[in-house]
N, CA, C and O atoms as a GROMACS GRO file, in nm:
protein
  576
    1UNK      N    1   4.310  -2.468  -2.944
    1UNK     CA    2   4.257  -2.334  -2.937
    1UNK      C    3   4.335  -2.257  -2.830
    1UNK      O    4   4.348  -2.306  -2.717
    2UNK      N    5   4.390  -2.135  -2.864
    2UNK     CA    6   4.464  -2.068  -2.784
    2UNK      C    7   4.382  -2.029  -2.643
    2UNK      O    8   4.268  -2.072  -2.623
    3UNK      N    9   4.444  -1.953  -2.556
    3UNK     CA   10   4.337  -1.981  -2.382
    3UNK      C   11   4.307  -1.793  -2.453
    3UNK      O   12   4.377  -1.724  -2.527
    4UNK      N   13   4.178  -1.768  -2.391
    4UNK     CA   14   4.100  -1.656  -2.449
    4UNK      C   15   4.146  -1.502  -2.369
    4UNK      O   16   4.078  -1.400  -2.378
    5UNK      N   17   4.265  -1.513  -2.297
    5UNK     CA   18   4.333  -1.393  -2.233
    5UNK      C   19   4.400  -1.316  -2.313
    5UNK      O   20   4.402  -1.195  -2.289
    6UNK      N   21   4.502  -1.395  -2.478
    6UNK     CA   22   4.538  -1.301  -2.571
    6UNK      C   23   4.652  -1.240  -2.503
    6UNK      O   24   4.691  -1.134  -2.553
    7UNK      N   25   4.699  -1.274  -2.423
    7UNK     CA   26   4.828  -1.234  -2.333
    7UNK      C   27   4.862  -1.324  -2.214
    7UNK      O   28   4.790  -1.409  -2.162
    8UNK      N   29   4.984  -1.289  -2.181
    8UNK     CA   30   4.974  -1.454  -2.099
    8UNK      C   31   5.033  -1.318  -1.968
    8UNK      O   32   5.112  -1.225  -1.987
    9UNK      N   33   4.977  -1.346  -1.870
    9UNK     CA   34   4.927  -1.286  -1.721
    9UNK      C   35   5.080  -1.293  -1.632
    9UNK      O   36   5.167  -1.379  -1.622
   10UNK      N   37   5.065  -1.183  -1.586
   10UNK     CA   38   5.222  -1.211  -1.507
   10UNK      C   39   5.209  -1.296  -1.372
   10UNK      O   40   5.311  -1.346  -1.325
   11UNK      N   41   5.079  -1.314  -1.305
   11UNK     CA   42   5.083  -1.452  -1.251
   11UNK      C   43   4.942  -1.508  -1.236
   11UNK      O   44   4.841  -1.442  -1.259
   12UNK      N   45   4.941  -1.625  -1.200
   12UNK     CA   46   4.833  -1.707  -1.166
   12UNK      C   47   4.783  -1.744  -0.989
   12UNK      O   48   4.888  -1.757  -0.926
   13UNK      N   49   4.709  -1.756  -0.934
   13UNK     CA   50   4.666  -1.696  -0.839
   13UNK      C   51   4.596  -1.813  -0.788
   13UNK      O   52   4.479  -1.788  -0.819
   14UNK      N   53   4.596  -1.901  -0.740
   14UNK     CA   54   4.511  -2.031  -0.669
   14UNK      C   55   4.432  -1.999  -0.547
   14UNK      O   56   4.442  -1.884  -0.505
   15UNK      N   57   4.356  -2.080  -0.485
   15UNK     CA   58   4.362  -2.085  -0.392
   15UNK      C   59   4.310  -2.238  -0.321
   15UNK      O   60   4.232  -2.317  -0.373
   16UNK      N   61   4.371  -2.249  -0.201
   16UNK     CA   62   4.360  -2.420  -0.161
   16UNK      C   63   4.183  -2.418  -0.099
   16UNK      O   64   4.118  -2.335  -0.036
   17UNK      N   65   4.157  -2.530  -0.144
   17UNK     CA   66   4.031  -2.547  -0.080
   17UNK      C   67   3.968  -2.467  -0.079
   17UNK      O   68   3.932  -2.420   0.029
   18UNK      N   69   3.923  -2.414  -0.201
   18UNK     CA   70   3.797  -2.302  -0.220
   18UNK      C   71   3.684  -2.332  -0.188
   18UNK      O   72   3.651  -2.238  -0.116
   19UNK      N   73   3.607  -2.396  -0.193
   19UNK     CA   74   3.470  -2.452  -0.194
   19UNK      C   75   3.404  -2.549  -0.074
   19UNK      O   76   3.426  -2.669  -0.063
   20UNK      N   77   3.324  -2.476   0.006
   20UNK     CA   78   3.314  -2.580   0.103
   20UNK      C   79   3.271  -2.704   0.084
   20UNK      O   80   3.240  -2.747   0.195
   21UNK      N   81   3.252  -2.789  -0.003
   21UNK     CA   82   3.230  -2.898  -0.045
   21UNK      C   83   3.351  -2.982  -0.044
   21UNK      O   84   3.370  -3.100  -0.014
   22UNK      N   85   3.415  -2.901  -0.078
   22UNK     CA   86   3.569  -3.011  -0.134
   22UNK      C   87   3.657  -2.962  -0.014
   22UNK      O   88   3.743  -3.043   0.022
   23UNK      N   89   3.650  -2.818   0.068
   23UNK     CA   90   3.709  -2.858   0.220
   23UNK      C   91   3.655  -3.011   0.251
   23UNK      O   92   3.718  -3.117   0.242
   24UNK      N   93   3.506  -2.987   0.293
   24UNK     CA   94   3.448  -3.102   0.394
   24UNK      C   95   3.502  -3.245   0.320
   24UNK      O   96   3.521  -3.354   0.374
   25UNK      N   97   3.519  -3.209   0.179
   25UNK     CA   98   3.572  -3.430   0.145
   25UNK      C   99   3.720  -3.420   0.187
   25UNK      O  100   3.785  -3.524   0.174
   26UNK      N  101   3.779  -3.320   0.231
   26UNK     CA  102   3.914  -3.353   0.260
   26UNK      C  103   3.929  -3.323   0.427
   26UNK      O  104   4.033  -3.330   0.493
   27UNK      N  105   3.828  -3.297   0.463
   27UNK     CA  106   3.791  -3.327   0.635
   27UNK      C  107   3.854  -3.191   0.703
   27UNK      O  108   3.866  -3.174   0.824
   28UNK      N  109   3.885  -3.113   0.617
   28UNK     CA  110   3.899  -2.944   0.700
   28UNK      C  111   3.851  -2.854   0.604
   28UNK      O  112   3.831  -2.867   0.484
   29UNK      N  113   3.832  -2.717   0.720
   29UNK     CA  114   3.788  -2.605   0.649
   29UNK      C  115   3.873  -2.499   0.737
   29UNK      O  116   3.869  -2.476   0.858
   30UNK      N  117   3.967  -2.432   0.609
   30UNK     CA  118   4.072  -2.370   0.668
   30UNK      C  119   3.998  -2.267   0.720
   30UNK      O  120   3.891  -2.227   0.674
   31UNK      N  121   4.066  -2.216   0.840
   31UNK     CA  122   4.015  -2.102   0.941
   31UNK      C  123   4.040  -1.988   0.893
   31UNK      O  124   3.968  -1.899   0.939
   32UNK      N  125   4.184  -1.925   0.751
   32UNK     CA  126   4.182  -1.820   0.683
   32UNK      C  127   4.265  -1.894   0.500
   32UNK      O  128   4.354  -1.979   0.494
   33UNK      N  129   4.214  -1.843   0.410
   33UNK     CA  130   4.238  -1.899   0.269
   33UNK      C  131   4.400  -1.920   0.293
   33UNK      O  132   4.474  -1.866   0.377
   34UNK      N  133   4.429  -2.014   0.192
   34UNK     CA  134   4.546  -2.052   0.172
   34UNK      C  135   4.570  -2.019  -0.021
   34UNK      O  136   4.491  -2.058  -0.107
   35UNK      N  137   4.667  -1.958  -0.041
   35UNK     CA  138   4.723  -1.974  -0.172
   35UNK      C  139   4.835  -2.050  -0.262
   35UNK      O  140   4.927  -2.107  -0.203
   36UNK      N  141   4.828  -2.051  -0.401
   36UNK     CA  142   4.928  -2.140  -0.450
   36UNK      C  143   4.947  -2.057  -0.573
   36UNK      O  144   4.852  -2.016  -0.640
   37UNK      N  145   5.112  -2.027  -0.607
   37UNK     CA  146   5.071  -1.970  -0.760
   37UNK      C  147   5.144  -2.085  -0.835
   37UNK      O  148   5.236  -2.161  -0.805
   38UNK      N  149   5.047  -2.062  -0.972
   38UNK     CA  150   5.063  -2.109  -1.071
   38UNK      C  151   5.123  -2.081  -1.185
   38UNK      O  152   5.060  -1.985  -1.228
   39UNK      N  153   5.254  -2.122  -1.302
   39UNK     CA  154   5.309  -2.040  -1.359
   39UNK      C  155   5.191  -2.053  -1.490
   39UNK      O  156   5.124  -2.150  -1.525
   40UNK      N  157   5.195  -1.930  -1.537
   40UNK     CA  158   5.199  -1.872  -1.695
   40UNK      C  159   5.198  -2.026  -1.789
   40UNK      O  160   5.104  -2.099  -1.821
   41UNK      N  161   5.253  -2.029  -1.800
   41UNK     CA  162   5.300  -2.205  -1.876
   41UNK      C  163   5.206  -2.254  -1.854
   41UNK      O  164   5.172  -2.291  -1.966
   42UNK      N  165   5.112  -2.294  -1.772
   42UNK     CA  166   5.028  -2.380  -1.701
   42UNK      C  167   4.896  -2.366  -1.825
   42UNK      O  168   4.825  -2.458  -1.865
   43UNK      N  169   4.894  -2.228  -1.865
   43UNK     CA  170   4.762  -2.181  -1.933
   43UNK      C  171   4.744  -2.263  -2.029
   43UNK      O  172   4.859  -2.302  -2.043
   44UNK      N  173   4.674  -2.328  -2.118
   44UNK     CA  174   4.573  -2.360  -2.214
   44UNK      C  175   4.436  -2.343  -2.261
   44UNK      O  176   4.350  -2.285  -2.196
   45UNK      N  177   4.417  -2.395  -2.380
   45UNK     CA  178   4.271  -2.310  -2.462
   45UNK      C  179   4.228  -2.440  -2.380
   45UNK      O  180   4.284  -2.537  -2.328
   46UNK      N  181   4.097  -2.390  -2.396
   46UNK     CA  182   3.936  -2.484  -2.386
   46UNK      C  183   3.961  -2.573  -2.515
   46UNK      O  184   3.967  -2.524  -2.628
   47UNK      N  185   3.978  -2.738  -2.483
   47UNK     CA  186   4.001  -2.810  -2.556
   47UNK      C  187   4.080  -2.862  -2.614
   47UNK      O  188   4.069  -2.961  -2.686
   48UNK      N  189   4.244  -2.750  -2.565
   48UNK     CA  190   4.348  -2.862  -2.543
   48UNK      C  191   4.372  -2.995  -2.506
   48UNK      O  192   4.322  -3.049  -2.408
   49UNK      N  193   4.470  -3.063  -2.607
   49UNK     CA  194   4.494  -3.172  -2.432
   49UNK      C  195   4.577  -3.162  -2.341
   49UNK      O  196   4.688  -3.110  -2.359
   50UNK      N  197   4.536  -3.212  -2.219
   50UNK     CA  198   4.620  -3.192  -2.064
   50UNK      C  199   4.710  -3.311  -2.081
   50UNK      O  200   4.672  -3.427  -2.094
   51UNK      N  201   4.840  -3.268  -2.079
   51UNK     CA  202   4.946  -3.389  -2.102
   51UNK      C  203   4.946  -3.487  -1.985
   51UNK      O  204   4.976  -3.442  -1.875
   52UNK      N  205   4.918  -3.607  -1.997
   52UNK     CA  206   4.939  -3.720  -1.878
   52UNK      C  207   5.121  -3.742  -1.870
   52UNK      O  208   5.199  -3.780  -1.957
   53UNK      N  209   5.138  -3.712  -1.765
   53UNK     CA  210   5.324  -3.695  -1.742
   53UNK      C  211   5.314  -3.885  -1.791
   53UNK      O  212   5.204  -3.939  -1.803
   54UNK      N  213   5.416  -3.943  -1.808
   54UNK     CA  214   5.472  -4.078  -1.781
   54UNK      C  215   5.467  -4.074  -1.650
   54UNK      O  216   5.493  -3.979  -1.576
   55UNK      N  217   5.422  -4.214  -1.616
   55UNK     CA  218   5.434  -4.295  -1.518
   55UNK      C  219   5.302  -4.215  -1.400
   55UNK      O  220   5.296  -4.233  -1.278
   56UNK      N  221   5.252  -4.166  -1.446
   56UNK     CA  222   5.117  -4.085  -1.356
   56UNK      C  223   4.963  -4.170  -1.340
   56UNK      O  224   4.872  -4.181  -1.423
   57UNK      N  225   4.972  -4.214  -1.224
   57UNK     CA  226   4.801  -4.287  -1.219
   57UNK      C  227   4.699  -4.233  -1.120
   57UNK      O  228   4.592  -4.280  -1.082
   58UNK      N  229   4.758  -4.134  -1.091
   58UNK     CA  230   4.622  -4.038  -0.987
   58UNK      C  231   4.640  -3.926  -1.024
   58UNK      O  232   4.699  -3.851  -0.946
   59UNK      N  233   4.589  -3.864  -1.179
   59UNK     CA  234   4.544  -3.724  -1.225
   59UNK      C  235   4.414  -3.686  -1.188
   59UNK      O  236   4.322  -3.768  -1.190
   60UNK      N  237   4.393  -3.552  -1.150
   60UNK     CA  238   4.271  -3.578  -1.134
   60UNK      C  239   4.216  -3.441  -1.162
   60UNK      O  240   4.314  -3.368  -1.176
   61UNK      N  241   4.054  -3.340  -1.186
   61UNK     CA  242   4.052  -3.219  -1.234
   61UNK      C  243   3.946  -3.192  -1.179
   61UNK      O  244   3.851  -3.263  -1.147
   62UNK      N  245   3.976  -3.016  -1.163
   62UNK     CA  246   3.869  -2.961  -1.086
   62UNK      C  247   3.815  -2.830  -1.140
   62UNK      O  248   3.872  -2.724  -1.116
   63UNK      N  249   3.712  -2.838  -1.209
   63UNK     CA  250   3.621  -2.705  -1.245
   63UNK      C  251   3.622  -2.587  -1.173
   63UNK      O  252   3.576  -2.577  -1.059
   64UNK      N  253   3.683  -2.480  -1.246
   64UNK     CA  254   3.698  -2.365  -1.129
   64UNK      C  255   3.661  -2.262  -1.213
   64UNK      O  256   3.674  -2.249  -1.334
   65UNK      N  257   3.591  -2.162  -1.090
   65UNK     CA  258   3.617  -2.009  -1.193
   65UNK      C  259   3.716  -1.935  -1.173
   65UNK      O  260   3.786  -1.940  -1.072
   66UNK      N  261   3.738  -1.846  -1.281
   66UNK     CA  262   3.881  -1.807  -1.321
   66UNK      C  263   3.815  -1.635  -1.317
   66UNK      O  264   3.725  -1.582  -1.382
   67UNK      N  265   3.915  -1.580  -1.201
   67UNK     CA  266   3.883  -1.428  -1.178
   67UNK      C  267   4.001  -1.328  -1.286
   67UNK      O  268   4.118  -1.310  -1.252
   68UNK      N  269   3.950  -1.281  -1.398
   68UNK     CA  270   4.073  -1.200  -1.444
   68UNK      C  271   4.098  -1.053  -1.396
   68UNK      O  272   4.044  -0.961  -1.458
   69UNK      N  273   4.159  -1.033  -1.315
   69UNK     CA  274   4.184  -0.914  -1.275
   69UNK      C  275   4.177  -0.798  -1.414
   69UNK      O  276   4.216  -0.835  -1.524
   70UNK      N  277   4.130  -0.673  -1.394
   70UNK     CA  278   4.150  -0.575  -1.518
   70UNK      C  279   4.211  -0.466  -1.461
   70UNK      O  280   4.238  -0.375  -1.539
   71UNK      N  281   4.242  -0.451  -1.333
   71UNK     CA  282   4.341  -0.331  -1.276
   71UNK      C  283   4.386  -0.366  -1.148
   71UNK      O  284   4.326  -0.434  -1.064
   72UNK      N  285   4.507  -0.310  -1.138
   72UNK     CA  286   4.547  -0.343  -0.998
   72UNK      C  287   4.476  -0.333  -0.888
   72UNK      O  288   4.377  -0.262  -0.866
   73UNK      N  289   4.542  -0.424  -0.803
   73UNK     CA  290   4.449  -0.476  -0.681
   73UNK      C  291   4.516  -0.479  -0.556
   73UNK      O  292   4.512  -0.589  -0.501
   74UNK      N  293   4.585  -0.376  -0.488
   74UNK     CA  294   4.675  -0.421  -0.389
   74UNK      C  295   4.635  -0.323  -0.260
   74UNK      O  296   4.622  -0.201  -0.254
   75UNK      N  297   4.621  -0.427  -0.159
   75UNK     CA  298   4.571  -0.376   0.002
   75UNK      C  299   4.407  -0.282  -0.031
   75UNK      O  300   4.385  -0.168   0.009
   76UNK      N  301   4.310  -0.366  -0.112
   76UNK     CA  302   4.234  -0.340  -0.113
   76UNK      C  303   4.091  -0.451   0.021
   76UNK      O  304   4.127  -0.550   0.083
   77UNK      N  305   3.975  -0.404   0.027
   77UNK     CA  306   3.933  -0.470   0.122
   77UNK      C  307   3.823  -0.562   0.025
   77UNK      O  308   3.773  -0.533  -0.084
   78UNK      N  309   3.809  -0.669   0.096
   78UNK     CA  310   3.700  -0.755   0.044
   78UNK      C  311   3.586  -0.686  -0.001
   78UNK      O  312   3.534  -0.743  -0.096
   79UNK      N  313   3.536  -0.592   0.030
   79UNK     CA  314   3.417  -0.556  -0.025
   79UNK      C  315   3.405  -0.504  -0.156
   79UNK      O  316   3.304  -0.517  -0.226
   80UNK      N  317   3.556  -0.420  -0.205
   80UNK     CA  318   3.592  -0.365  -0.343
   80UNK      C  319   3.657  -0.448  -0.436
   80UNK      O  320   3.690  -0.414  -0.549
   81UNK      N  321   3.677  -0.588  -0.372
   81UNK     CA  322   3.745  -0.680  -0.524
   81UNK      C  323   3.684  -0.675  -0.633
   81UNK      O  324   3.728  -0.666  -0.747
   82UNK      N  325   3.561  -0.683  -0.589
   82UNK     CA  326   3.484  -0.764  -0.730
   82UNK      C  327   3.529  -0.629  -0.865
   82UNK      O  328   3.549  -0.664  -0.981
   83UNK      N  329   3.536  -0.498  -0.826
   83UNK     CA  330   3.544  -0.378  -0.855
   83UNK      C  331   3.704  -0.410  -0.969
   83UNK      O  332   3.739  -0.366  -1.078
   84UNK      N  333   3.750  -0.484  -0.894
   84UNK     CA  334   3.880  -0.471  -1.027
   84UNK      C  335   3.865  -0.650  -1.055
   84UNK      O  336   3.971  -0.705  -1.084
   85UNK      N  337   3.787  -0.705  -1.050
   85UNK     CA  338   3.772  -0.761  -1.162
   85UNK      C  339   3.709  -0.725  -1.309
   85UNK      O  340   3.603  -0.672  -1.344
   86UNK      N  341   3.827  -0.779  -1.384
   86UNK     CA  342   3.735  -0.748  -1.540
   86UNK      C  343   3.634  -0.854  -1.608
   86UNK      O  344   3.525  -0.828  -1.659
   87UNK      N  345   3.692  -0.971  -1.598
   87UNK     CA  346   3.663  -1.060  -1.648
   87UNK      C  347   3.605  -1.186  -1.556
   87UNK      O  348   3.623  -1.193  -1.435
   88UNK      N  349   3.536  -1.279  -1.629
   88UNK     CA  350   3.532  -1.433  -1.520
   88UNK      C  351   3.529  -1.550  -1.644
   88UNK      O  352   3.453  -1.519  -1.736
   89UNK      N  353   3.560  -1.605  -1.652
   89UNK     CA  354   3.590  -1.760  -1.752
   89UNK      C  355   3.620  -1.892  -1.638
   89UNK      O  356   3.644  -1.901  -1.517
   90UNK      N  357   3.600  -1.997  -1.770
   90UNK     CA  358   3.620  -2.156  -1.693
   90UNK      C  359   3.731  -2.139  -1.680
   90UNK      O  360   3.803  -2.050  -1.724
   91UNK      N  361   3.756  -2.242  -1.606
   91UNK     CA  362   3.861  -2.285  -1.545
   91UNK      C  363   3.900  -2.445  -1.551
   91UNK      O  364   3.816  -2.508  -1.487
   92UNK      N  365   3.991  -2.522  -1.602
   92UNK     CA  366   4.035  -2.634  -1.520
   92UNK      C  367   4.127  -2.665  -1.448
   92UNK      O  368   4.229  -2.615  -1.495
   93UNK      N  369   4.153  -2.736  -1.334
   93UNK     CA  370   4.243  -2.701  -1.186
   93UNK      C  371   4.326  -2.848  -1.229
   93UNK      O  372   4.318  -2.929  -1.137
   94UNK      N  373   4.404  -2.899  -1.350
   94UNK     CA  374   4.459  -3.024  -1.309
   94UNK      C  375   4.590  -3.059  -1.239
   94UNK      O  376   4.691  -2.989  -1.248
   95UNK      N  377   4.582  -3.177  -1.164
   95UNK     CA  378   4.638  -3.176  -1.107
   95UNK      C  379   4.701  -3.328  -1.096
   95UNK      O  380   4.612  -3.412  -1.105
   96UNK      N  381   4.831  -3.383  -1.078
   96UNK     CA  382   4.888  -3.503  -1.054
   96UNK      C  383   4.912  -3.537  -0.901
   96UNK      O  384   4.990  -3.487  -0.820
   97UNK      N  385   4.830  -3.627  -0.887
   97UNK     CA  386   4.834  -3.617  -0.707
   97UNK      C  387   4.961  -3.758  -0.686
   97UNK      O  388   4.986  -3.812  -0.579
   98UNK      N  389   5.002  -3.780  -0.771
   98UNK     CA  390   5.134  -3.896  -0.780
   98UNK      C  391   5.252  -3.775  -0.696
   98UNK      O  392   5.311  -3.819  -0.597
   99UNK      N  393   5.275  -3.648  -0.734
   99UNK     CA  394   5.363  -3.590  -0.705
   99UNK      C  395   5.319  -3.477  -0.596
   99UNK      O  396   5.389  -3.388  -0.548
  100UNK      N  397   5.178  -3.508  -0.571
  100UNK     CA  398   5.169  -3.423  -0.412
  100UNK      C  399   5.251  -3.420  -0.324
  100UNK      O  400   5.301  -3.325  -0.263
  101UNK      N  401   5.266  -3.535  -0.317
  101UNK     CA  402   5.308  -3.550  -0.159
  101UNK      C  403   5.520  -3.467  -0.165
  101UNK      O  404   5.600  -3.473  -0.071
  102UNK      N  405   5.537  -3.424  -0.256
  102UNK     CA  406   5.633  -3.339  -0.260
  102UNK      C  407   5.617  -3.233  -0.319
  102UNK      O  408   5.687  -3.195  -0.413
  103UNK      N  409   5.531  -3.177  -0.275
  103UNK     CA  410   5.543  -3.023  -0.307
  103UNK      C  411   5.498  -2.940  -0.151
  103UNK      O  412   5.528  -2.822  -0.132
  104UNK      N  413   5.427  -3.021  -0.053
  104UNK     CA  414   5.419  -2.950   0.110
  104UNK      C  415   5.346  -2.855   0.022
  104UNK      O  416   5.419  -2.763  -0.014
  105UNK      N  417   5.220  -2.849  -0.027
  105UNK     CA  418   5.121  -2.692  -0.013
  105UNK      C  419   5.138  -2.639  -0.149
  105UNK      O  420   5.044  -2.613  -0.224
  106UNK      N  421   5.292  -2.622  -0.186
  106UNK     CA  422   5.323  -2.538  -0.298
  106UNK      C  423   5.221  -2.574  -0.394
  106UNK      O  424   5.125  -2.498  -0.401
  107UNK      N  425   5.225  -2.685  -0.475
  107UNK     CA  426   5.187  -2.745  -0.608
  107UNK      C  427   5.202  -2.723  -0.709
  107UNK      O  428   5.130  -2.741  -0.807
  108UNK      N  429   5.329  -2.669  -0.694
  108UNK     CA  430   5.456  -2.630  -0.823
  108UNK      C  431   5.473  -2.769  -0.943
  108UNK      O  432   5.488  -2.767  -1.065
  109UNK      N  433   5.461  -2.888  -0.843
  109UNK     CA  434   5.486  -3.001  -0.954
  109UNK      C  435   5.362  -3.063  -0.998
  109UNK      O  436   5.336  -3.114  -1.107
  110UNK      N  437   5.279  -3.048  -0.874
  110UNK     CA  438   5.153  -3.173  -0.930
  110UNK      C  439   5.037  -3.070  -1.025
  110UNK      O  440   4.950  -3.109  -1.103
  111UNK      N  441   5.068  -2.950  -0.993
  111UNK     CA  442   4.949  -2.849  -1.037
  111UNK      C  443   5.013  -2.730  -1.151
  111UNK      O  444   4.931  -2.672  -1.222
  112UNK      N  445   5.118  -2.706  -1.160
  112UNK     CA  446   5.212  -2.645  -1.251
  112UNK      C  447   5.284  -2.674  -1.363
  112UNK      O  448   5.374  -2.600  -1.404
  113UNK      N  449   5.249  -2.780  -1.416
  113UNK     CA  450   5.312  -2.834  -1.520
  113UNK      C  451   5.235  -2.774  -1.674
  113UNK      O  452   5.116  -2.743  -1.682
  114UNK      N  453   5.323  -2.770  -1.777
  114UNK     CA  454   5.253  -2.680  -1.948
  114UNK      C  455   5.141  -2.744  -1.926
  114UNK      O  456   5.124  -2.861  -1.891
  115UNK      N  457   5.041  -2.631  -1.955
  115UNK     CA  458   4.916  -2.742  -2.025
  115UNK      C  459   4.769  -2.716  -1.890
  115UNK      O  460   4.648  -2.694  -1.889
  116UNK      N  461   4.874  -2.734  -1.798
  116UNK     CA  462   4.768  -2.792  -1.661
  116UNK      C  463   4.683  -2.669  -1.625
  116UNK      O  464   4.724  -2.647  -1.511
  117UNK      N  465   4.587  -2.573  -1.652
  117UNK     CA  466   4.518  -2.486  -1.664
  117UNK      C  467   4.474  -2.440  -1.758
  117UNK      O  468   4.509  -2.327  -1.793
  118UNK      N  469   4.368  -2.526  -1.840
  118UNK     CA  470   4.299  -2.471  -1.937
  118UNK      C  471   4.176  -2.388  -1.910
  118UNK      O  472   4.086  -2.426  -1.834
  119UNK      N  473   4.175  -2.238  -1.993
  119UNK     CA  474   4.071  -2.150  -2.014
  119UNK      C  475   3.984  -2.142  -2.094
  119UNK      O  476   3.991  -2.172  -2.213
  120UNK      N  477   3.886  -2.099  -2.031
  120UNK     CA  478   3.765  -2.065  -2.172
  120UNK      C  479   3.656  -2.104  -2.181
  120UNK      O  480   3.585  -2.157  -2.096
  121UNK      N  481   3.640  -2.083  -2.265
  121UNK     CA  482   3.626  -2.079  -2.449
  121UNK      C  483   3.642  -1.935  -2.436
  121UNK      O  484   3.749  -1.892  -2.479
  122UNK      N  485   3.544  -1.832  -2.376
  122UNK     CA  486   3.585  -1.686  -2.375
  122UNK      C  487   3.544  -1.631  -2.251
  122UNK      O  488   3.500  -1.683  -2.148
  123UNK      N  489   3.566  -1.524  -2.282
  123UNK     CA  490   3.574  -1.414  -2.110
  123UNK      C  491   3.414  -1.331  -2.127
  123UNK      O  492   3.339  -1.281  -2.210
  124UNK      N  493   3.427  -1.353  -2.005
  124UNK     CA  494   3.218  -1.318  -1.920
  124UNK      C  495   3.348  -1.174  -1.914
  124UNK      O  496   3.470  -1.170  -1.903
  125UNK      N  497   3.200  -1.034  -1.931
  125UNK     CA  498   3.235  -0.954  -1.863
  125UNK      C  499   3.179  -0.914  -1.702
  125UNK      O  500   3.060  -0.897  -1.674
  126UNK      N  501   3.256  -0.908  -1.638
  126UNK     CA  502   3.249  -0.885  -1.495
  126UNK      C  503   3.135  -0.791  -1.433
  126UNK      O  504   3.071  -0.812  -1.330
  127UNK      N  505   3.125  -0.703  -1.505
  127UNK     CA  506   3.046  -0.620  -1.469
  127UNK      C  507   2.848  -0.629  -1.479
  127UNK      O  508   2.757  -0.568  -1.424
  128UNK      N  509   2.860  -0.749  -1.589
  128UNK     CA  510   2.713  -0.838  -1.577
  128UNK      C  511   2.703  -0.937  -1.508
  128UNK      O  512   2.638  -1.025  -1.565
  129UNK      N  513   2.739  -0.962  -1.409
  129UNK     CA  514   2.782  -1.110  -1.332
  129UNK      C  515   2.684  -1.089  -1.256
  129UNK      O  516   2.606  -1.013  -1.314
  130UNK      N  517   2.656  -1.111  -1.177
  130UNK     CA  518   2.640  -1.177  -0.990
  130UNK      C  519   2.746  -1.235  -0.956
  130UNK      O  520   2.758  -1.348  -1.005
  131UNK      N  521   2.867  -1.185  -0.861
  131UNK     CA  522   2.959  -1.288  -0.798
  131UNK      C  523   2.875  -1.425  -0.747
  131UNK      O  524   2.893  -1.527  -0.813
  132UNK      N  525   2.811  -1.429  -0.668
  132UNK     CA  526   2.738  -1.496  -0.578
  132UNK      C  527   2.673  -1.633  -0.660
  132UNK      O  528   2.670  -1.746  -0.612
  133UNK      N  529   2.618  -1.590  -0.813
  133UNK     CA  530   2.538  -1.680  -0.886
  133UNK      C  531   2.642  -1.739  -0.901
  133UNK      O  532   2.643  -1.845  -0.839
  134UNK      N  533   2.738  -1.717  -0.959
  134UNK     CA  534   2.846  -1.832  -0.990
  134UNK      C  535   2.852  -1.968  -0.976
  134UNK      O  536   2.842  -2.006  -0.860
  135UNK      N  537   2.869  -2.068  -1.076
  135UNK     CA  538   2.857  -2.175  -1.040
  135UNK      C  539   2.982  -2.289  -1.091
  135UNK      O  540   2.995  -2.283  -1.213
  136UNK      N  541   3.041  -2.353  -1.051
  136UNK     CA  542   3.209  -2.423  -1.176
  136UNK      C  543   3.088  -2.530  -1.163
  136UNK      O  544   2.992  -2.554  -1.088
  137UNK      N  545   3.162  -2.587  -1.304
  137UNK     CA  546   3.069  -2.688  -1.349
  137UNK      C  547   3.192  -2.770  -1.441
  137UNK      O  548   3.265  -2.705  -1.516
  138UNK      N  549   3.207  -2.905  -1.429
  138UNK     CA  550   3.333  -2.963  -1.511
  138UNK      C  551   3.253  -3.053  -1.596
  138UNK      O  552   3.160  -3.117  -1.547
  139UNK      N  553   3.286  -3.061  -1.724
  139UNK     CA  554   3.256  -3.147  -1.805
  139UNK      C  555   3.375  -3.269  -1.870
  139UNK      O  556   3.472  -3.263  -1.945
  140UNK      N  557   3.322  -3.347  -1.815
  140UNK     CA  558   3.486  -3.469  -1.829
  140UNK      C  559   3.423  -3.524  -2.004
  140UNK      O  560   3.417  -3.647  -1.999
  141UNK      N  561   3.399  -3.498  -2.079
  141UNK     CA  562   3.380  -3.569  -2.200
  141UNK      C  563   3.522  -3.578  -2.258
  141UNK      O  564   3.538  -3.682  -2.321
  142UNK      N  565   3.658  -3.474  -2.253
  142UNK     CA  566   3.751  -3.508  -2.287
  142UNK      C  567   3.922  -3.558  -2.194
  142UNK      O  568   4.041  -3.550  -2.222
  143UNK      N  569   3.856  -3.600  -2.098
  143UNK     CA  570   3.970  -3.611  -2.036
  143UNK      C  571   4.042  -3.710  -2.090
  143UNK      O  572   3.990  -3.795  -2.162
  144UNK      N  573   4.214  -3.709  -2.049
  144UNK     CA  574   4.292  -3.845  -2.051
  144UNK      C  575   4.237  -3.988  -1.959
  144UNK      O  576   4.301  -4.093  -1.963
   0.00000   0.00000   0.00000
């Protein structure tokens, strides 16, 4: 199933250690966000499969929500983001932690590979949300 954007995004937008849960299992909580982009390529539908590279034994995936921007957004202040968001959809964050340890932060290799960001099924409109209610929720029934 194709990923439910219908256009493929001129970039992808991470960020490290979103969630204070998964700071605290990795024993910090950064003092200001850290980012990572992700290429275009990366995208997939809800229900693809996530290709296991050869020779990979620590894949691992993380339920995220996925903010689709619907208008530009630049040197705006935290209080007006939510304002150019259009959209919100699932997210999956996979990732090969075999090839962490060479990428220093980036995660060009372990987190950027075809495939490794599947979307969907379809797009929430933004404007009925609650940011705040939000909740990622991963369902492993199809993993590798």
């Amino acid at each position: 199933m194709p990923h439910p954007l219908g256009r493929t995004p001129s970039k992808i937008i991470a960020v490290h250690l979103n969630y204070r849960s998964r700071a605290a299992e990795r024993g910090r909580i950064p003092v200001h966000p850290s980012y990572f982009l992700k290429p275009p390529s990366s995208l997939a539908g809800d229900g693809d499969d996530i290709p296991r590279p050869t020779g990979c034994e620590l894949m691992g995936f993380e339920g995220e929500i996925a903010l689709v921007i619907g208008r530009r957004a630049r040197r705006i202040s935290p209080e007006r983001g939510w304002d150019h968001v259009a959209h919100v959809t699932a997210a999956n964050d996979a990732g090969v932690y075999d090839l962490q340890y060479a990428d220093r932060g980036s995660n060009l290799r372990s987190k950027g590979a075809d495939g490794f960001t599947p979307l969907g099924p379809r797009l929430l409109d933004a404007r009925a949300l609650d940011p705040a209610a939000l909740r990622p929720r991963l369902v492993a029934d199809r993993l590798p």
